[in-house]
MIFISE-481102 format. One record per atom (N, C-alpha, C): x, y, z; residue in one letter. Coordinates in pm, whole numbers, padded with zeros to 5 digits, always signed. Each point is the difference from the previous one (the first is absolute). Example, Ala and Ser with C-alpha at 12.3 -4.5 7.8 and 13.67 -1.06 7.14 Angstrom:
<recs>
+01319-00569+00780A
-00089+00119+00000A
+00090+00120+00000A
-00035+00105-00072S
+00082+00119+00006S
-00077+00109+00073S
</recs>
This chain:
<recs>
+04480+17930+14497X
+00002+00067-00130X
-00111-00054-00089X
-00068+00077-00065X
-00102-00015-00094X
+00022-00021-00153X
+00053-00065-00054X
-00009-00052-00150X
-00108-00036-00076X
-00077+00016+00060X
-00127-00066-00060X
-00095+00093-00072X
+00059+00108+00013X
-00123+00107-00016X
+00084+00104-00082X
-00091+00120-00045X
+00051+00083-00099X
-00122+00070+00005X
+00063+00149-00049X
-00094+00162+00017X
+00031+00030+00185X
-00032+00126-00072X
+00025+00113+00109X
-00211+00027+00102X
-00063+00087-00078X
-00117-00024+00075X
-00107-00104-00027X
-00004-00021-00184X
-00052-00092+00002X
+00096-00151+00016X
-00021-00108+00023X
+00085-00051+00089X
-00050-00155-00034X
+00101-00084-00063X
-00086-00135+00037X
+00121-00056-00036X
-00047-00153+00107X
+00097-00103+00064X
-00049-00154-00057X
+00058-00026-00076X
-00069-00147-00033X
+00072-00109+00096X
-00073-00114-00049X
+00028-00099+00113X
-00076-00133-00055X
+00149-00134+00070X
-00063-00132-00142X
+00079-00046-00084X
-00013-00158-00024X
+00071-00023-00084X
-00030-00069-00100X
+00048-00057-00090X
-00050-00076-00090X
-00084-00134+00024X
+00038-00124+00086X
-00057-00050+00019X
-00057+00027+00142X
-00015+00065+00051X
-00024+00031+00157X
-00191-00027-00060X
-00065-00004+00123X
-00147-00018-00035X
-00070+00154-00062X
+00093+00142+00054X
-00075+00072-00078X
+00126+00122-00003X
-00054+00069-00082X
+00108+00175+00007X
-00110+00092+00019X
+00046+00093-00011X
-00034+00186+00029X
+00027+00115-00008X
-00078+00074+00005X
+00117+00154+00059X
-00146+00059+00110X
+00104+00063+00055X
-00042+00109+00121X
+00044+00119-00064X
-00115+00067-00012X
+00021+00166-00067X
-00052+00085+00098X
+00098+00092+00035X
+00028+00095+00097X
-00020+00082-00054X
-00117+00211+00017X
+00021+00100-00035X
-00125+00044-00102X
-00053-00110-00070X
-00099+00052-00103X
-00107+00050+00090X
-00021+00112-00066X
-00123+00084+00029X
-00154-00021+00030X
-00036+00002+00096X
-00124-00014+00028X
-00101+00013-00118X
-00122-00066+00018X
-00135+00003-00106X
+00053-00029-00139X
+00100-00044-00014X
+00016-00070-00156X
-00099-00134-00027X
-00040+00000-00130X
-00092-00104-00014X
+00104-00141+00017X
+00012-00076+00066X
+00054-00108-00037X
-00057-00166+00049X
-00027-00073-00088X
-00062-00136-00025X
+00049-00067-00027X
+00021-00141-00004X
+00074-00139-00064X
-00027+00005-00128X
-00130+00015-00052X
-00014+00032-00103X
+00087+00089-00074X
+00040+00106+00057X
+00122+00088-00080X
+00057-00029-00043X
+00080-00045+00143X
+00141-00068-00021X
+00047-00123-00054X
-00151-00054-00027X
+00031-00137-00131X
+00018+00049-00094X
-00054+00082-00050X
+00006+00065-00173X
+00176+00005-00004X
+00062+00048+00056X
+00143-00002-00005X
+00113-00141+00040X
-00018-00048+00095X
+00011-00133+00056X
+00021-00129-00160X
-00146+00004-00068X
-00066-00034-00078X
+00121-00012-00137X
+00063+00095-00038X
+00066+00051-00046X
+00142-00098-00023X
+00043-00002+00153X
+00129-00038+00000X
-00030-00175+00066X
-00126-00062+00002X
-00047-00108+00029X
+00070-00126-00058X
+00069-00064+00044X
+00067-00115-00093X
-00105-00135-00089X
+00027-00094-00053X
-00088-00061-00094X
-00086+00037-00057X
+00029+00130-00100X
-00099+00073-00019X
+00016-00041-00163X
+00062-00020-00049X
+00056-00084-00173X
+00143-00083+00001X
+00010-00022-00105X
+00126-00056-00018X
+00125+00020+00007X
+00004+00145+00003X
+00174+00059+00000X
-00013+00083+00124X
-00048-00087+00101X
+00032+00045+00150X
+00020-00145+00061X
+00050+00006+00142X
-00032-00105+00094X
-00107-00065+00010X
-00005-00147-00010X
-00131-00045+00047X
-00031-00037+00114X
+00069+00073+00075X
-00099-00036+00194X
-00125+00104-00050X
-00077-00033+00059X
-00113-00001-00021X
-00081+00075+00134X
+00066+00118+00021X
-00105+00037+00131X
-00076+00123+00002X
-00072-00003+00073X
-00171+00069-00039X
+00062+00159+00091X
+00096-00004+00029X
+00035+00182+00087X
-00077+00029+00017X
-00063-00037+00077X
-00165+00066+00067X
+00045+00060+00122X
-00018+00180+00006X
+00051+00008+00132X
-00098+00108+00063X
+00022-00043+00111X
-00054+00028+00149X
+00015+00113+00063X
-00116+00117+00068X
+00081+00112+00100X
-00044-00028+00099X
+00104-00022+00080X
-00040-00054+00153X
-00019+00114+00062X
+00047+00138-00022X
-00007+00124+00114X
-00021+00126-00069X
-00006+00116+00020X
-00007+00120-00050X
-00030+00043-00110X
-00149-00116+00004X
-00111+00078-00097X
-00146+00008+00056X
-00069+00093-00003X
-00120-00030+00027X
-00143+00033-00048X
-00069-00118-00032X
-00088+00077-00121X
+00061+00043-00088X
+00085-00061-00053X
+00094+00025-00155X
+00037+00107+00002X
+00072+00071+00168X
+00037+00089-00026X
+00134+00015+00113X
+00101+00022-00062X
+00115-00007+00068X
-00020+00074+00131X
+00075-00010+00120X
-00055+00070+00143X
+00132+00100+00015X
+00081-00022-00073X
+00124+00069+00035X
+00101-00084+00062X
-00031-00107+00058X
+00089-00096+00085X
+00055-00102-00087X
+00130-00065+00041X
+00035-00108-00084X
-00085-00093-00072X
-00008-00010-00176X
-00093-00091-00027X
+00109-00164-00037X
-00073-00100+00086X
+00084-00082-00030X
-00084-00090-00145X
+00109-00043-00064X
-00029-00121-00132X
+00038-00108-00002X
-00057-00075-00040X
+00008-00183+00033X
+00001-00074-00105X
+00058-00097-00078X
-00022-00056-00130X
+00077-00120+00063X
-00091-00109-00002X
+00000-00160+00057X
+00151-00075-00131X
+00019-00069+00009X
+00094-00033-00106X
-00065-00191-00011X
-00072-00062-00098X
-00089-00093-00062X
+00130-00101-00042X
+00085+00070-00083X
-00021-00149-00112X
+00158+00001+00013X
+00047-00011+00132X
+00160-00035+00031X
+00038-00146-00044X
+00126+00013-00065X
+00011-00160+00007X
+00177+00013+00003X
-00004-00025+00149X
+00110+00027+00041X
+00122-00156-00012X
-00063-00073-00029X
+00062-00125-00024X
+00119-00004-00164X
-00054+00105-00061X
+00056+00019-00148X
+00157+00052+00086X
+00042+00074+00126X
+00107+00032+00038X
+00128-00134+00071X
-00102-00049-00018X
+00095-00107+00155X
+00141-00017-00053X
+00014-00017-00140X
+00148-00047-00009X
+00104+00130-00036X
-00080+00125+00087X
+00128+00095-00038X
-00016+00055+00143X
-00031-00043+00103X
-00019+00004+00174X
+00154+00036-00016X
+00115-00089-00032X
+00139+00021+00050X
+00089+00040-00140X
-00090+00064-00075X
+00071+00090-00121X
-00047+00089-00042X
+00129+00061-00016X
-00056+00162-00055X
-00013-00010-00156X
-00097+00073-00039X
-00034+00001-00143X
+00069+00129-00003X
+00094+00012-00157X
+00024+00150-00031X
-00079+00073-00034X
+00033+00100-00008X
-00120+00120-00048X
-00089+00010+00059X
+00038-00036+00152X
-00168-00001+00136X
+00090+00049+00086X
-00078+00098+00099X
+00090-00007+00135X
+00025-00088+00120X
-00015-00117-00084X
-00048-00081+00097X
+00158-00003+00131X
+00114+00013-00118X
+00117+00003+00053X
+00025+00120+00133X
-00029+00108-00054X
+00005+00097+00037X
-00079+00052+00139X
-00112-00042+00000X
-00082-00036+00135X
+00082-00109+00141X
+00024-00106-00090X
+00057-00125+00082X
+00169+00087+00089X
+00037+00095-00094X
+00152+00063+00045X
-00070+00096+00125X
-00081+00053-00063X
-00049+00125+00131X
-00068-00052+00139X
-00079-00105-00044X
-00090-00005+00129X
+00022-00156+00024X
+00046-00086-00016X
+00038-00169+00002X
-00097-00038-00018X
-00118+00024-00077X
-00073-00112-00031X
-00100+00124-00100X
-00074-00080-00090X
-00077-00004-00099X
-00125-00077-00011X
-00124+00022-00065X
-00128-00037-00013X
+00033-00035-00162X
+00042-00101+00003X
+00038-00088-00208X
-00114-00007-00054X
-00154+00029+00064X
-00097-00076-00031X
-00033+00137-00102X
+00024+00012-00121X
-00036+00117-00084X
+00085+00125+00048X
+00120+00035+00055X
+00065+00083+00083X
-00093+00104+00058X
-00095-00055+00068X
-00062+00053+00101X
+00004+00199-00036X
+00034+00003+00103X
+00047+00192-00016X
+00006+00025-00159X
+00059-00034-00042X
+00109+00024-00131X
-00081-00045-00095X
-00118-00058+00023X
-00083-00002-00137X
-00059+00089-00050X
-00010+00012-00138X
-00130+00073-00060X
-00111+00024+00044X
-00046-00095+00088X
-00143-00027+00063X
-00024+00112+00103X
+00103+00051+00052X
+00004+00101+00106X
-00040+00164-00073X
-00014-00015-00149X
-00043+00079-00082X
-00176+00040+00069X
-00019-00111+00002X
-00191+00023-00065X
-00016+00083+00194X
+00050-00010+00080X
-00006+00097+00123X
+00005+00149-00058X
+00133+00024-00041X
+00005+00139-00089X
-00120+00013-00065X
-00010-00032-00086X
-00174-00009-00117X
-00108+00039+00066X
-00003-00075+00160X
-00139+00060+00105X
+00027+00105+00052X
+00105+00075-00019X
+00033+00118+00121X
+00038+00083-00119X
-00001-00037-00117X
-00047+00130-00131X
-00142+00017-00020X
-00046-00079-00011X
-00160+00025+00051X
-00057+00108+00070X
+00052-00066+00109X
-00036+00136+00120X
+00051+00110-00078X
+00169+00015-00011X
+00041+00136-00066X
-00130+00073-00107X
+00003-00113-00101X
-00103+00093-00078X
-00138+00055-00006X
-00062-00080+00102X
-00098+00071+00028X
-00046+00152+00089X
+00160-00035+00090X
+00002+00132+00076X
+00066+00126-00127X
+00085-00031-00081X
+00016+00124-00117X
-00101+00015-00061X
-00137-00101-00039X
-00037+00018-00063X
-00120+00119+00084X
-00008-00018+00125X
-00084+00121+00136X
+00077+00145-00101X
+00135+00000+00073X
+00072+00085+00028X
+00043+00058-00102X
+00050-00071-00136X
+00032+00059-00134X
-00048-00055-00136X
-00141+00008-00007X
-00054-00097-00104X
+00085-00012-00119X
+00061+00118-00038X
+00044+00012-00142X
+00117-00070-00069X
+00065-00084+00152X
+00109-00076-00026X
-00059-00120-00042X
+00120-00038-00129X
-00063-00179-00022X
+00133-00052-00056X
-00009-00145+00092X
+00136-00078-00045X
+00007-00119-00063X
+00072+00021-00086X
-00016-00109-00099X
+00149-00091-00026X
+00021-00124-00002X
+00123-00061+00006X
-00025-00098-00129X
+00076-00034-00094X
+00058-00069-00099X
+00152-00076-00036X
-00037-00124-00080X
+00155-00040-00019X
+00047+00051-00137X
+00158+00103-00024X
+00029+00029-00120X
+00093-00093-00056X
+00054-00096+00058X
+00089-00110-00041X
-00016-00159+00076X
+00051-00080-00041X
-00027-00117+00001X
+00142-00088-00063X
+00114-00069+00086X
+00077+00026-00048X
+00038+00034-00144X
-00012-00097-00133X
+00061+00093-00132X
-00162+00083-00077X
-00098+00069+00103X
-00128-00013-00082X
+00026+00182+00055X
-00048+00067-00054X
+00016+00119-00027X
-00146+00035-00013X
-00072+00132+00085X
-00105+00066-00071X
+00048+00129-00092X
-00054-00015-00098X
-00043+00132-00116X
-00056+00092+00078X
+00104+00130+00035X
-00100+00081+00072X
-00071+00119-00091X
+00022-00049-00157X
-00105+00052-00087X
-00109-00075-00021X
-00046-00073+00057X
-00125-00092+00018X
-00041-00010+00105X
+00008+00101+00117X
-00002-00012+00114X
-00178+00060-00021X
-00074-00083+00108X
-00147+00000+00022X
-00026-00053+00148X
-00023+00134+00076X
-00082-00051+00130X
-00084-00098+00038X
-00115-00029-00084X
-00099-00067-00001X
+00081-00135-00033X
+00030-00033-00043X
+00106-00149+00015X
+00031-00054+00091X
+00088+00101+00042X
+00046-00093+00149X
-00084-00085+00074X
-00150+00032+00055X
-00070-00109+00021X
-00075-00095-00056X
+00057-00036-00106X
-00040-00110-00066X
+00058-00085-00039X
+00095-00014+00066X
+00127-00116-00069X
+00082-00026+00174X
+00037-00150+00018X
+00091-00043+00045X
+00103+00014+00076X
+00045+00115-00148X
+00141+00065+00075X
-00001+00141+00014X
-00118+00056+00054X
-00009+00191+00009X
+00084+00063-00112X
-00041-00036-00110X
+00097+00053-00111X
-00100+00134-00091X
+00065+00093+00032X
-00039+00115-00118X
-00023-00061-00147X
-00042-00099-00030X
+00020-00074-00163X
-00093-00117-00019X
-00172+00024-00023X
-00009-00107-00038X
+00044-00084-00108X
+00074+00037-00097X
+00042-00077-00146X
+00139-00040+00073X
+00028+00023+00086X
+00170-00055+00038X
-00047-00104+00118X
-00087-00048+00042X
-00065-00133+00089X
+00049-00135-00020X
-00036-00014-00134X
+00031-00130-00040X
+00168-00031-00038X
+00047+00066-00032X
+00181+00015+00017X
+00046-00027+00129X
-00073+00044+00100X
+00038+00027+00117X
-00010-00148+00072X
-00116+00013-00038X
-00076-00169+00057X
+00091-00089-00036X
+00033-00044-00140X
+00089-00094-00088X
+00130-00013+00089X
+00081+00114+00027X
+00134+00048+00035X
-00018-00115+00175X
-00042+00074+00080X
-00037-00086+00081X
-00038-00115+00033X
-00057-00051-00084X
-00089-00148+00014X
+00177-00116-00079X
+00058+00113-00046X
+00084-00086-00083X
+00110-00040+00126X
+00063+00116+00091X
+00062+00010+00111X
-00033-00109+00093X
-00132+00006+00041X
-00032-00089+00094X
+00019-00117-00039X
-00046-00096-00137X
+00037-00083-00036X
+00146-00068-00032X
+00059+00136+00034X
+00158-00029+00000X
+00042+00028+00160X
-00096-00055+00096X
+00070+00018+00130X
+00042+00096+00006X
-00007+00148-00019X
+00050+00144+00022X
-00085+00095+00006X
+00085+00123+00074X
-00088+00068+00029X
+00040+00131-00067X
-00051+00115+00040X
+00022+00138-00073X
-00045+00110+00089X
+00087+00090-00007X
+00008+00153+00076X
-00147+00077-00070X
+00006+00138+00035X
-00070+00059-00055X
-00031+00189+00050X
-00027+00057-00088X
-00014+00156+00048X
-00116+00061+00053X
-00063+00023+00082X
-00111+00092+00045X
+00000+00154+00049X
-00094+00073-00091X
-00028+00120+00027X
-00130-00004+00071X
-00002+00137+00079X
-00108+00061+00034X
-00035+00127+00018X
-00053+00061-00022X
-00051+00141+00011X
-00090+00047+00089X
-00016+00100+00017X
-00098+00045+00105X
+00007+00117-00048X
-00119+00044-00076X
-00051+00090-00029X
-00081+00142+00051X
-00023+00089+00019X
-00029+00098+00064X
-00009+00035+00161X
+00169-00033-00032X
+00054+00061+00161X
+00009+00091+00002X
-00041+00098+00099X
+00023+00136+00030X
+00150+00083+00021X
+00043+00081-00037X
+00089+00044+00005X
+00074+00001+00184X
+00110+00004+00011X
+00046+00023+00176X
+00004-00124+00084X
-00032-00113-00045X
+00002-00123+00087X
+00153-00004-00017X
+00073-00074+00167X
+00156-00032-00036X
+00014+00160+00102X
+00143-00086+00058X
+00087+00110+00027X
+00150-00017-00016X
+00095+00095+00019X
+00151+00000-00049X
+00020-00095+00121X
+00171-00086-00054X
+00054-00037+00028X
-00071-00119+00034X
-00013-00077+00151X
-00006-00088+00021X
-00140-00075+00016X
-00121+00110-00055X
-00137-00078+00028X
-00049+00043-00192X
+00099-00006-00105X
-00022+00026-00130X
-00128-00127-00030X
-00073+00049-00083X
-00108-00046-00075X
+00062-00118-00060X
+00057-00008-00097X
+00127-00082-00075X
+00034-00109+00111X
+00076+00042+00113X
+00092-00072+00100X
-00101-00110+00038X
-00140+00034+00048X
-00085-00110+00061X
-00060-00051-00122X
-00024+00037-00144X
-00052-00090-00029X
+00112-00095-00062X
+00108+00007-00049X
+00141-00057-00047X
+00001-00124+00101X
+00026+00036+00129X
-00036-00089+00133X
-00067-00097+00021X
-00184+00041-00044X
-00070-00103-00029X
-00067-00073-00100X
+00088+00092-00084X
-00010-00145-00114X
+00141-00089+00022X
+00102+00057+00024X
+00122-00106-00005X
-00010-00120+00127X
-00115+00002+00053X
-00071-00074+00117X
-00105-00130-00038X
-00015+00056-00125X
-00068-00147-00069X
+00092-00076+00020X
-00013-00136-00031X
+00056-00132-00016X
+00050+00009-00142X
+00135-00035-00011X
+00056-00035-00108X
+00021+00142-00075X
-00059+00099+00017X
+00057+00143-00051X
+00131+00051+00016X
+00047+00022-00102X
+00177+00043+00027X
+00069+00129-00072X
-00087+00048-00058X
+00018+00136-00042X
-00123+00102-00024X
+00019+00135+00062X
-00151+00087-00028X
+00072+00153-00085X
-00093+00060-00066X
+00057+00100-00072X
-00161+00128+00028X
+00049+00088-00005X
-00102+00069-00001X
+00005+00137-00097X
-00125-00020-00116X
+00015+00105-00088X
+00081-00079-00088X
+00131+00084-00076X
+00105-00034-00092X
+00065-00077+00056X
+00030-00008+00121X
+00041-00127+00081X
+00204+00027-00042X
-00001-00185-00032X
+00187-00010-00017X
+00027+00041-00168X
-00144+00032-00071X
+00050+00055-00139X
+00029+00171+00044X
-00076+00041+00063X
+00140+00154+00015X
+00091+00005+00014X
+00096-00105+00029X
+00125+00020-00026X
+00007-00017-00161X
-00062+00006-00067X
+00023-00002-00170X
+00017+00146-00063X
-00108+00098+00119X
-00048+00089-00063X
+00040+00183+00036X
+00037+00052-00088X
+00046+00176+00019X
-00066+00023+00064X
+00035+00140+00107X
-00088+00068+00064X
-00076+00052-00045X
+00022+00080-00141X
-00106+00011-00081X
-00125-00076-00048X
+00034-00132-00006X
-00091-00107-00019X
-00097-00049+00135X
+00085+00000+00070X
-00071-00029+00129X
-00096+00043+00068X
+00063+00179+00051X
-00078+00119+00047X
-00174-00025-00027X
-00094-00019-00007X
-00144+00044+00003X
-00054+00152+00041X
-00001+00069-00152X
-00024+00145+00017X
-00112-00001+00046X
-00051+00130+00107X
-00107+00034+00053X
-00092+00102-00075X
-00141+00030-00038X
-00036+00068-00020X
-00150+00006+00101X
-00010+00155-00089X
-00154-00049+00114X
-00114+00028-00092X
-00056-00085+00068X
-00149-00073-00128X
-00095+00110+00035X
-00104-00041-00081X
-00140+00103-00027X
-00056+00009+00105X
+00002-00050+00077X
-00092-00030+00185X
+00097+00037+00060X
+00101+00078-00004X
+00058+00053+00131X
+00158-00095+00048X
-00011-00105-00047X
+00071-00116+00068X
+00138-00009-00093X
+00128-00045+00080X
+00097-00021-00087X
-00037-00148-00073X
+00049+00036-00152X
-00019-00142-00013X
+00119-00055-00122X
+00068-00099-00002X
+00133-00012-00082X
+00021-00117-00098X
+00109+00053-00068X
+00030-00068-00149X
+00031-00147+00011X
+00041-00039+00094X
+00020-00128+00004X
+00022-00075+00165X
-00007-00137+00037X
-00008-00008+00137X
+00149-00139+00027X
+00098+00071-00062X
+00140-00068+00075X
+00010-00007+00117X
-00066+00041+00065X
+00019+00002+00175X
-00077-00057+00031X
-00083-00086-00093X
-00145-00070+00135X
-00073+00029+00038X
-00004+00143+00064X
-00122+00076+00034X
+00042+00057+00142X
+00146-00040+00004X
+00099+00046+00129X
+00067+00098-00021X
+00034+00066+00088X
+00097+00113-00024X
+00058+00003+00164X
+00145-00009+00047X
+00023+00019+00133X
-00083-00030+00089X
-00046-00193-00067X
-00069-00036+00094X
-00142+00046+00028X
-00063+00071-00083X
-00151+00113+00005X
-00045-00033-00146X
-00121-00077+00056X
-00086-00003-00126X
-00004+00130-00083X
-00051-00010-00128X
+00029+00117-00085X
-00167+00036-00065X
-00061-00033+00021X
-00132-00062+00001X
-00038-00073-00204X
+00091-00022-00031X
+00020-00112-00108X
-00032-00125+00040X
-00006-00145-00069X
-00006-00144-00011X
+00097-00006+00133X
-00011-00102+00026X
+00145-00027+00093X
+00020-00151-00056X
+00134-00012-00007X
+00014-00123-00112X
+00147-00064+00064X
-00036-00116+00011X
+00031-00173+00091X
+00045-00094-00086X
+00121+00012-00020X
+00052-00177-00088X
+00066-00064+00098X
+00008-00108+00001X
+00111-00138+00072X
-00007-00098-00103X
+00104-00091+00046X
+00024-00094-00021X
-00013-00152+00055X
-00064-00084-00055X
-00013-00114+00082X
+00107-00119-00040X
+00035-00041+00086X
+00116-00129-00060X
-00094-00157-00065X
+00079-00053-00064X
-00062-00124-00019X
-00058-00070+00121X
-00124-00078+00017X
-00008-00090+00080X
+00111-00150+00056X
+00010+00038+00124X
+00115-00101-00020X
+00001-00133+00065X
-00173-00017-00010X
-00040-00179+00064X
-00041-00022-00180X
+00135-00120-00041X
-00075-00015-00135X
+00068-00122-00023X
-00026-00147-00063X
+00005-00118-00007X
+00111-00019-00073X
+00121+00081-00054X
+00119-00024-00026X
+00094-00033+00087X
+00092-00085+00041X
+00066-00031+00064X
+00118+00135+00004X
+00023+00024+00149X
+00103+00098+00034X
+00083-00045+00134X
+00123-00001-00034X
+00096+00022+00097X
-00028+00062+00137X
+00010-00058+00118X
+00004+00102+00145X
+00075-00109+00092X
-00024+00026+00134X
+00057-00109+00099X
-00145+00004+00111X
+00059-00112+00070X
-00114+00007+00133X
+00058+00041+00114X
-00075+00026+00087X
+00044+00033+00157X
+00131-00020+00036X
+00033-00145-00005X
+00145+00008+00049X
+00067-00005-00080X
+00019+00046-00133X
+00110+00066-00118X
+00039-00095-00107X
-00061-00093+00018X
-00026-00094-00073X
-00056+00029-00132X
+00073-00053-00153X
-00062+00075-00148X
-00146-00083-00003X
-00076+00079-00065X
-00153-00068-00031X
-00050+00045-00124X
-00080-00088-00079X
-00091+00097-00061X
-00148-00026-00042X
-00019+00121+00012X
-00144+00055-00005X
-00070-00012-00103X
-00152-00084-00002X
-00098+00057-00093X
-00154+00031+00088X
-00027+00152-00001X
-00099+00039+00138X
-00119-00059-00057X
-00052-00092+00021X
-00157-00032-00043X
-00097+00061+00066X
-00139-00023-00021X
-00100+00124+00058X
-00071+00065-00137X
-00054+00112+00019X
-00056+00057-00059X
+00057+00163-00023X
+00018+00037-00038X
+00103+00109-00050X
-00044+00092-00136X
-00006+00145+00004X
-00019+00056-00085X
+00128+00069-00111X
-00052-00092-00160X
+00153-00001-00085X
+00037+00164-00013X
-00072+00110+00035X
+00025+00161+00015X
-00092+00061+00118X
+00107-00004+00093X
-00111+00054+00116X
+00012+00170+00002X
+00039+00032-00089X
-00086+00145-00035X
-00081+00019-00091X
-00104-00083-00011X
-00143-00003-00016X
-00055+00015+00119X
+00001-00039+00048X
-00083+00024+00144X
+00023+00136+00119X
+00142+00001-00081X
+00072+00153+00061X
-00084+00141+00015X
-00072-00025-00146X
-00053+00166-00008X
-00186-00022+00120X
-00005-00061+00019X
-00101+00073+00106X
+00048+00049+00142X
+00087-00091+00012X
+00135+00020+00112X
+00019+00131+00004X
+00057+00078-00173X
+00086+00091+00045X
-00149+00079-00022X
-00078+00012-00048X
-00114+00111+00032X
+00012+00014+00152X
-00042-00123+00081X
-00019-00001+00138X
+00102+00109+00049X
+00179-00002-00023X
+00077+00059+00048X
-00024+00145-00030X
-00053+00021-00102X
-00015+00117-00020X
-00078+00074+00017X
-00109-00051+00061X
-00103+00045+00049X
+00069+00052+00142X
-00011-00131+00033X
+00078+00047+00150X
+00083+00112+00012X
+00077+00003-00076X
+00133+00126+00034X
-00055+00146+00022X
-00063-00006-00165X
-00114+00110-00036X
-00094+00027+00147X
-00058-00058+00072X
-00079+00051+00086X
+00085+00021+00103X
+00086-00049+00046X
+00092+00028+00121X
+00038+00140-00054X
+00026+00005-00108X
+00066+00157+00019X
-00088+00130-00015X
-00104-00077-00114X
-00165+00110+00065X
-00041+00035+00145X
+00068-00085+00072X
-00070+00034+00110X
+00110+00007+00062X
+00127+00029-00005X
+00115+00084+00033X
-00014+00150-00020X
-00062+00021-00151X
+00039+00097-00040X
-00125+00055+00077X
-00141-00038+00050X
-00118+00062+00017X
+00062+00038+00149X
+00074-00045+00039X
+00069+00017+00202X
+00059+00102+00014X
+00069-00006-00138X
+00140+00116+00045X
-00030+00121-00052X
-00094-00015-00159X
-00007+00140-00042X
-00136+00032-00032X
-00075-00085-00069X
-00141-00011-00033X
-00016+00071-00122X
+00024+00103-00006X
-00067+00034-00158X
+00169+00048-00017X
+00014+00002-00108X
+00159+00030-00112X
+00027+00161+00090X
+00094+00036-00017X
+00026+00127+00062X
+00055+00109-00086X
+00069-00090-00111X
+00013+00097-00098X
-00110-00008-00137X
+00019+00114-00046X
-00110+00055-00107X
+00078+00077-00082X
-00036-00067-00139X
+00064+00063-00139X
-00108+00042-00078X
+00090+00131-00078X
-00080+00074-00056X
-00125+00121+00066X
</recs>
C-alpha cells in the first residue's frame, strides 16, 4: 500500500525524514517540455526556508534542492522528475532524553502504537520538515499551470494568529510579501511581531489561520461525488502537519447563514460569461469549479515542542515529564502558507489535467 503519495495523474510521493541525511519527492505525470530548473524551485523552497528571522525556527538550512531525473535541458522529459534537498544543520542530540517518551501534542505516541518503533530524533515522518518536499513538487506544479493555464495565480496568507485578527478592510495584496507573517497588513506587523515574541518568551506557543486562493481557475475542473474539486483539496491540506480543520469558501460560518444569504446569484456579465454576487461557495459548486477565486482556510494547532513542562509517560507507562528542547517554531503556520500554495498548486493541476483527459474543452455553453 502506498501512503506516501497523493493526486490522481499528476502524482507525487515524498520520501525522508527529519533527521535522515536527506528528503524528497518523486513527481509522477507532469507534462513534458515544462520549463523546470533548481533555480525555480528555490524561489518557492526559499519561502518556507527555516532561519530566515526571528519568529521562525532557527535550524538553519540552506534547502538547496536537487533534480536527479526527468529534466532535460531545463526541460521536463515527461518521466518521473526526482527532488533531493540534503538536510545540513541536524542536531539530533537536542532529542536524546525523549528516545523513551512521548511528548504530547506529537505523534510520537501514536506512531510507537502502530508500527513499534519511532524515529524521536525530530519525529522523523511527522515533522514539519517533510513540508519543504511538498514546496519542491509545487514548483514543478506551477510551472507546468503556468505552460498550460497562465492565468491562474496562487496566493496563500495568514488571517489569524492565535488572539491577532486581520482587518479584512485593510486587506492589501502587495503586503503579504513583505512581512514575516504573510499578512494582508503592513500597519498590523508590529502587533503581530510583539504578540509572539511575548509567547515565546513565555515558553509557549500559538495556533494560527491560513488562507489561500487561487485565482483564475477555469470553470469545470472537479467532478461529482467522489473525485470533487473540494474533496482533494480539503484532503491535502488536512495533510499538512499539525492542520486540524479546513473550510472552503463560507466554510463552518454557513451554518450561521439563510439560504437567502448564502445562495451566490448568477448573472451574466458583459463578455458573455456568468458572473456572481457573491462567492459563499469558494468557487465550488458540486465539487466543479465555478470559474470564481477558489478559496482555502485551515487551521493550524499550536506548536507542541515548547519549553513548558507537560505531563506524559514513557514507553513502559511510567509518568514523565516533558520539556522538548531543540529548535522549534513558536507558530508554525508561518511557514504553512508556502506549503499550502504548494498544495494547491498541486491539486489545481491534477485536475487540469483530469479535466484536459476526460473532456478537454467545457461541453456546455451559455447563452
Amino acid at each position: 500500500m502506498s501512503m506516501n503519495s497523493f493526486g490522481h495523474l499528476f502524482r507525487v510521493t515524498t520520501w525522508g525524514e527529519s533527521h535522515g541525511p536527506a528528503l524528497g519527492a518523486t513527481v509522477d505525470g507532469c507534462p513534458p517540455n515544462v520549463s523546470v530548473t533548481p533555480e525555480m524551485l528555490q524561489v518557492w523552497l526559499d519561502k518556507r526556508r527555516p532561519g530566515q528571522n526571528k519568529n521562525t525556527t532557527q535550524r538553519n538550512e540552506p534547502d538547496a534542492v536537487k533534480i536527479l531525473s526527468g529534466v532535460f535541458e531545463g526541460k521536463s522529459t515527461g518521466t518521473p522528475i526526482q527532488l533531493m534537498i540534503e538536510n545540513t544543520d541536524q542536531r539530533s542530540r537536542d532529542y536524546g532524553e525523549i528516545a523513551q517518551t512521548f511528548r504530547p501534542g506529537h505523534a510520537d505516541i501514536t506512531y510507537f502504537q502502530k508500527y513499534g518503533n519511532r524515529d524521536y530524533r525530530g519525529g522523523g515522518r511527522s515533522s514539519a520538515r517533510e513540508t519543504a518536499a511538498r514546496v519542491a513538487a509545487g514548483g514543478v506544479a506551477r510551472e507546468a499551470i503556468k505552460a498550460l493555464a497562465p492565468q491562474i495565480q496562487i496566493k496563500g496568507y495568514m488571517t489569524q494568529m492565535g488572539e491577532m485578527e486581520i482587518d479584512r478592510s485593510r486587506f492589501d495584496w502587495d503586503a503579504i510579501d513583505t512581512n514575516d507573517f504573510w499578512i494582508p497588513d503592513a500597519a498590523a506587523v508590529q502587533d503581530w511581531e510583539d504578540y509572539l515574541q511575548g509567547l515565546r518568551k513565555a515558553h509557549d506557543s500559538v495556533g494560527a489561520v491560513i488562507e489561500v486562493v487561487a485565482k483564475g481557475v477555469p470553470a469545470g475542473l472537479g467532478a461529482p461525488i467522489y473525485n470533487k474539486l473540494d474533496t482533494d483539496l480539503a484532503a491535502a491540506m488536512m495533510s499538512i502537519n499539525a492542520v486540524k480543520a479546513v473550510e472552503i469558501g463560507e466554510g463552518m460560518n454557513a451554518a450561521r447563514l439563510k439560504g437567502s444569504e448564502n445562495a451566490d446569484e448568477i448573472f451574466m456579465g458583459n463578455d458573455g460569461q456568468p458572473v456572481y454576487s457573491s462567492n459563499h461557495a469558494g468557487g465550488i459548486l458540486g465539487g466543479i469549479s465555478t470559474g470564481q477565486e477558489v478559496v482555502v482556510r485551515f487551521a493550524v494547532k499550536p506548536t507542541s515542542s515548547i519549553l513548558t513542562p507537560r505531563a506524559s509517560i514513557r514507553k513502559d507507562g511510567t509518568p514523565a515529564e516533558v520539556i522538548t528542547k531543540g529548535r522549534h517554531d513558536p507558530c508554525v503556520g508561518i511557514r504553512a502558507v508556502p506549503v499550502a500554495e504548494a498544495m494547491m498548486a498541486c491539486v489545481i493541476l491534477d485536475h487540469l489535467l483530469l479535466h484536459r483527459g476526460q473532456i478537454g474543452e467545457n461541453q456546455g455553453h451559455i447563452g
